[in-house]
C-alpha positions as CSV (number, residue, x, y, z in Angstrom):
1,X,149.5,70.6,97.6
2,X,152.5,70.3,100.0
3,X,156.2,69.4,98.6
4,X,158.6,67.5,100.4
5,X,161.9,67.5,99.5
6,X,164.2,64.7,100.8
7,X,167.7,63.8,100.3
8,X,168.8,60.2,99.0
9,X,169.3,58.9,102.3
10,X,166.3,60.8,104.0
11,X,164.4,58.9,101.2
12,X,165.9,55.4,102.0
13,X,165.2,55.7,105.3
14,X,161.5,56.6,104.9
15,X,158.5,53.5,105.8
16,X,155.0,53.9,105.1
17,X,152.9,52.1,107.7
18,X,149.7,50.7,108.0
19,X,147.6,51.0,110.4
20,X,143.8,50.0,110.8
21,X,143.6,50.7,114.2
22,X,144.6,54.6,113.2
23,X,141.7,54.4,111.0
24,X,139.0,53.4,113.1
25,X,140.4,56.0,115.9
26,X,140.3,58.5,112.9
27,X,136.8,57.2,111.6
28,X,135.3,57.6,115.5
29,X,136.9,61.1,115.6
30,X,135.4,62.6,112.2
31,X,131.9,61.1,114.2
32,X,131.7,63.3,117.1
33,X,128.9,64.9,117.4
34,X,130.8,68.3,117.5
35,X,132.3,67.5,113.8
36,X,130.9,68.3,111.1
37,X,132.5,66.4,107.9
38,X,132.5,67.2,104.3
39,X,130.2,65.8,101.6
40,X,132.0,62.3,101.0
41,X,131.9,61.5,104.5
42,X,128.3,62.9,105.5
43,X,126.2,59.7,104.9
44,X,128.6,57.5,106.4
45,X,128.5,59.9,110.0
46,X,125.0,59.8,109.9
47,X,124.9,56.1,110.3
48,X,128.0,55.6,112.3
49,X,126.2,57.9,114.5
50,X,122.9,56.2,114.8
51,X,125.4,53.1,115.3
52,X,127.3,54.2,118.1
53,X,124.3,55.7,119.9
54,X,121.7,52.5,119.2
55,X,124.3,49.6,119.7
56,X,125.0,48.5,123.3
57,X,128.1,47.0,121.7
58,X,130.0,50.1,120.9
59,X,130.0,51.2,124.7
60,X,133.7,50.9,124.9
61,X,133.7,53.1,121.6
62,X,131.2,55.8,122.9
63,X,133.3,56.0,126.0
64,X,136.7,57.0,123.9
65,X,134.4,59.5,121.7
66,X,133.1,61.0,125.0
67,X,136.1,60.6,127.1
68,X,138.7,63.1,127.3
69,X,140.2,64.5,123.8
70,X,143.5,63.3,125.0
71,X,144.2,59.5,125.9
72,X,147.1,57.5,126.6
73,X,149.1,56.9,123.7
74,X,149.6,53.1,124.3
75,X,146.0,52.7,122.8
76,X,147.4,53.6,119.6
77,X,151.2,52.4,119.2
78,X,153.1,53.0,116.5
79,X,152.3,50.8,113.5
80,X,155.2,48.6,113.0
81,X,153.7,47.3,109.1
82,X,150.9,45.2,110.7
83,X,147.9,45.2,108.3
84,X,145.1,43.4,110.3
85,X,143.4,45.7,113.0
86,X,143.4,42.2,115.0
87,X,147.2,42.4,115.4
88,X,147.1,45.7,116.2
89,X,144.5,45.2,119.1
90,X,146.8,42.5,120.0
91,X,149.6,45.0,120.5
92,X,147.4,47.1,122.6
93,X,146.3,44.1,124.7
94,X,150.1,43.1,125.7
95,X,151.1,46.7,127.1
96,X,152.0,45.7,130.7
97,X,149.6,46.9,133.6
98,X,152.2,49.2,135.2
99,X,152.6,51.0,131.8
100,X,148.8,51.3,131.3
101,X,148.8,52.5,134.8
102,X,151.3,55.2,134.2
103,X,150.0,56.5,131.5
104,X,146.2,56.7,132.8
105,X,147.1,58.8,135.3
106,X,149.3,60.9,133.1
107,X,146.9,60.7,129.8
């Protein structure tokens, strides 16, 4: 269990945020092959697995599970209480070129 103490103020100042597009980055990660998850998640690997390897659609997908552990943090900005994945995706497709630049080369 963790405790976490906060103050009136600390506690008015607190958001919880939403964000599908966490999820799904989370979801890909526990899928690795080099992960092994625990028993409520160990069907659903399985197929994501077969998924992800079988479907020529989820190239772009296999490339960020295969790709470098680290990637540029404009892929997953902060959620900002969106609650659709599509606005999310939206948020990632309006990052201007030179800062997707910048941050390619420094990951």
């Amino acid at each position: 269990m963790i405790r976490i103490e906060l103050d009136e103020a600390s506690l008015g100042a607190t958001r919880i945020a939403i964000s599908p597009l966490w999820d799904a980055f989370c979801s890909l990660h526990l899928a690795m092959p080099h992960r092994h998850p625990s028993r409520p998640y160990e069907e659903w690997v399985v197929r994501a697995r077969e998924v992800l390897r079988e479907d020529d659609r989820t190239h772009a997908l296999r490339l960020l599970i295969d790709g470098p552990h680290q990637f540029p943090d404009f892929m997953l900005p902060r959620p900002v209480g969106a609650t659709a994945i599509e606005k999310e995706l939206d948020a990632v497709r309006i990052t201007p070129a030179d800062v997707v630049r910048a941050r390619a080369v420094t990951g």
